[in-house]
N, C-alpha and C positions, 0 to 999 in steps of 0.2 A: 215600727216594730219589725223584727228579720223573720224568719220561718221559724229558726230552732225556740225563738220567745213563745212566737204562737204554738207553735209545737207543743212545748211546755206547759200553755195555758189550757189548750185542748186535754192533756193530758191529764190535769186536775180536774178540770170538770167532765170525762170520762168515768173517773174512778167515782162519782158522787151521780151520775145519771150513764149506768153503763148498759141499759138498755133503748141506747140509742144508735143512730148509725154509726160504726165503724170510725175512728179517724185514718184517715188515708192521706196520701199525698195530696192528691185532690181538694180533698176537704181545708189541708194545712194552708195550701195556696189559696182558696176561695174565700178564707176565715184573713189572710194573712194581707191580702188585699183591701180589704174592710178596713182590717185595723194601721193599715201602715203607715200611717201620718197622726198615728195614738203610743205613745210611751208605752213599754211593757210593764214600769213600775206603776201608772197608774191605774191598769187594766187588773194587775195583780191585787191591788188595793182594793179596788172594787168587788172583785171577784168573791169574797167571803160574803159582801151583803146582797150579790145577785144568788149563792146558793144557797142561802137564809129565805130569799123572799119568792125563788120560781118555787112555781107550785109545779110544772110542765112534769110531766113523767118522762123526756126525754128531756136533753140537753137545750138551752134553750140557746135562742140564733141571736148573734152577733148584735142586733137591732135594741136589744136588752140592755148593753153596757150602752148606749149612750139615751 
C-alpha cells in the first residue's frame, strides 16, 4: 500500500473517530509502514467491520486490521 491509500484510509476512519490524534504526515508514514506489504483493497474491505466492531473512543491502531 502507497501513502496517498493510506492516506485515504486514515482519512475515513478520522471522520467516524474524530476525536482522536490529528492525522499528519507523520502518522500517514508510521500507519503506511505497518500496512505496506497489505493491499489497499483489502484494508478497505475490512474497514467497514473494524468501525462496526471498535468500541475505542479514538481511532483504533493499525494492530486491529490484522
Amino acid at each position: 500500500m502507497n501513502k496517498k491509500e493510506t492516506a485515504q484510509i486514515l482519512a475515513v476512519l478520522r471522520e467516524f473517530y474524530p476525536n482522536g490524534q490529528p492525522v499528519t504526515a507523520n502518522a500517514v508514514t508510521a500507519w503506511q509502514m505497518v500496512f505496506a506489504d497489505v493491499s489497499y483493497e483489502l484494508i478497505m474491505a475490512l474497514l467497514p467491520e473494524i468501525i462496526k466492531e471498535w468500541n475505542g473512543y479514538t481511532m483504533p491502531p493499525p494492530a486491529v486490521f490484522f
